[in-house]
Structures are given as structure tokens and as C-alpha cells.
C-alpha positions as CSV (number, residue, x, y, z in Angstrom):
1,X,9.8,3.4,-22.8
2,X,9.8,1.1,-19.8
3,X,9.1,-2.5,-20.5
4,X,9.0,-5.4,-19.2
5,X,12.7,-7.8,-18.9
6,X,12.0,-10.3,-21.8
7,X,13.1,-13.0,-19.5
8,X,11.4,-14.0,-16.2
9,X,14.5,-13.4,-14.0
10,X,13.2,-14.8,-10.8
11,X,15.1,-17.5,-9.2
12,X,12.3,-18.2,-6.5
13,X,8.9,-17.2,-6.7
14,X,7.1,-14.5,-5.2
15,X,4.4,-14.8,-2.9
16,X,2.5,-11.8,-1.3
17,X,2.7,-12.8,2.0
18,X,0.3,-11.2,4.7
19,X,2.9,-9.8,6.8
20,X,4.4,-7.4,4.0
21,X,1.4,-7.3,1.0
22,X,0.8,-3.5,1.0
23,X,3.2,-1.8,3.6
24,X,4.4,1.4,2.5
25,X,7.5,1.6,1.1
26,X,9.9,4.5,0.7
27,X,12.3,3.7,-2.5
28,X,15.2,5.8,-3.1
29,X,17.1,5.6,-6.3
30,X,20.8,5.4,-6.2
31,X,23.5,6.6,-7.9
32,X,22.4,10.0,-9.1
33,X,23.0,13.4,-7.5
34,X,19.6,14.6,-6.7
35,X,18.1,12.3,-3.9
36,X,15.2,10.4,-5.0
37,X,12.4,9.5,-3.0
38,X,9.4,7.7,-3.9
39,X,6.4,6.7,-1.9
40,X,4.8,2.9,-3.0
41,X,3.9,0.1,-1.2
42,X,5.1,-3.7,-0.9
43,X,3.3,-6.1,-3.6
44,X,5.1,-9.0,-3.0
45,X,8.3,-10.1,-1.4
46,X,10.6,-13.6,-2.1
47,X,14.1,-14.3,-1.1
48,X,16.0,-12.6,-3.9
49,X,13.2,-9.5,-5.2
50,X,10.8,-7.5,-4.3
51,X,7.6,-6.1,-6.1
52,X,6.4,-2.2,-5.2
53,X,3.4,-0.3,-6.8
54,X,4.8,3.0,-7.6
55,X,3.3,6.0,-8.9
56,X,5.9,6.0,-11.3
57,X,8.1,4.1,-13.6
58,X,11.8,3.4,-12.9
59,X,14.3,2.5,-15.6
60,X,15.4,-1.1,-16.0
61,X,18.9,-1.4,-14.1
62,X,17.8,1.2,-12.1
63,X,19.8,1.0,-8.4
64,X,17.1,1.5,-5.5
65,X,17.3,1.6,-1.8
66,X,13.7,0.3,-0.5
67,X,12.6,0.8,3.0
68,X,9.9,-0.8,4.7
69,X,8.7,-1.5,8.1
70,X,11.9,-2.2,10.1
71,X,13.6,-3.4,6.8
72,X,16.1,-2.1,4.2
73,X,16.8,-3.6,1.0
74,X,19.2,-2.7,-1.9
75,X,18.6,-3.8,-5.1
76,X,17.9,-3.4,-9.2
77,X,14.9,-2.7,-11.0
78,X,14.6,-5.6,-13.3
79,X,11.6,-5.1,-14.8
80,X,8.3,-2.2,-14.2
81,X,4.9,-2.4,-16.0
82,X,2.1,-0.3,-15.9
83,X,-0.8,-1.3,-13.7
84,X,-4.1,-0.1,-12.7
85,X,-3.0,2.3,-9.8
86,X,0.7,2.8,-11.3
87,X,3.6,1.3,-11.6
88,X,4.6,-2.5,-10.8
89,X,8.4,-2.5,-10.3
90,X,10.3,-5.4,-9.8
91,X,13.7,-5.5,-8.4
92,X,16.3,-8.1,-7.7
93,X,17.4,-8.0,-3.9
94,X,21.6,-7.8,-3.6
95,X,21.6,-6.9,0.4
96,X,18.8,-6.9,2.5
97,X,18.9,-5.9,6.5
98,X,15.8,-7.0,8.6
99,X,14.9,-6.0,12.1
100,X,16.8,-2.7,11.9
101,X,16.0,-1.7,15.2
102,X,16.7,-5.3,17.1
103,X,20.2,-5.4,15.3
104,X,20.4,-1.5,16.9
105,X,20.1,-2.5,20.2
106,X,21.9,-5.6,19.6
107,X,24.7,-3.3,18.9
108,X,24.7,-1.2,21.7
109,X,24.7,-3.5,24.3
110,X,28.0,-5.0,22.9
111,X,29.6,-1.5,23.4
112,X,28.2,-1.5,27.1
């Protein structure tokens, strides 16, 4: 059964700020032969984790790939707990890229 991490874990807090509070949100897990995508959406974001209502639970220590707007994160499920509509699943960010597409074309003009 998935439960919550016995310890809050957060180094920061979370807000939901307006600008992410419920995008959708692809998460793929890693690390396991069969591609897995889910479809959520953003609860809240800080600096170091995430929050994403999922229709269903992920394992603690769980290795996700979460995609959002223009934005990819890579993290690990720290904790999940059932909610109203779901699942809540939080995940400690290790690498996050933001403004995919600007960093793109950022790109491509340097190999002009």
C-alpha cells in the first residue's frame, strides 16, 4: 500500500502558484521497460518538488519524468495519498529544464 513518507521532506514550501496550479501534466515513470504515461495535472510547484493529482498511485522512490507546459522535470516520488479526485503525488525535483522551446531556438541560432 502507498502511504505517505513519515517525514515531511520538503526543504522549501510549496505554494500553488497561479501560473502552474492545474496545468496538465504528462508523468512518465522511469526505469522500467514498458513506457509509462500518465495524464494529471500540476497541484503545486516549489523549488525542489512538485505536487500532481493523478488518477493513480505511484510507488514511493518511484523515478518520474513530468512534463508540463514548456517544462520538463525529473524527479522521485516521495510521498502519494489518496484524495478526492485521485491521487496526490509528491515528488522531489533532481533536474528541471524550463522554457524548452526558448532554450531550442537559443540553440539553433548558435549553430547558424
Amino acid at each position: 500500500m502507498i502511504m505517505d513518507a513519515a517525514v515531511d521532506q520538503r526543504s522549501d514550501p510549496r505554494t500553488a502558484r497561479s501560473a502552474e496550479f492545474g496545468r496538465p501534466a504528462m508523468v512518465g515513470v522511469l526505469g522500467t521497460t514498458l513506457v509509462q504515461i500518465l495524464h494529471g495535472e500540476i497541484r503545486n510547484v516549489c523549488e525542489s518538488g512538485t505536487q500532481v493529482r493523478l488518477d493513480q498511485p505511484l510507488p514511493l522512490s518511484t523515478l518520474v519524468r513530468i512534463e508540463y507546459d514548456d517544462n520538463l522535470l525529473l524527479g522521485e516520488v516521495i510521498a502519494c495519498q489518496p484524495a478526492e479526485t485521485g491521487w496526490l503525488v509528491e515528488c522531489r525535483i533532481e533536474h528541471g529544464l524550463f522554457h524548452l522551446t526558448l532554450l531550442s531556438d537559443v540553440m539553433a541560432a548558435q549553430d547558424s
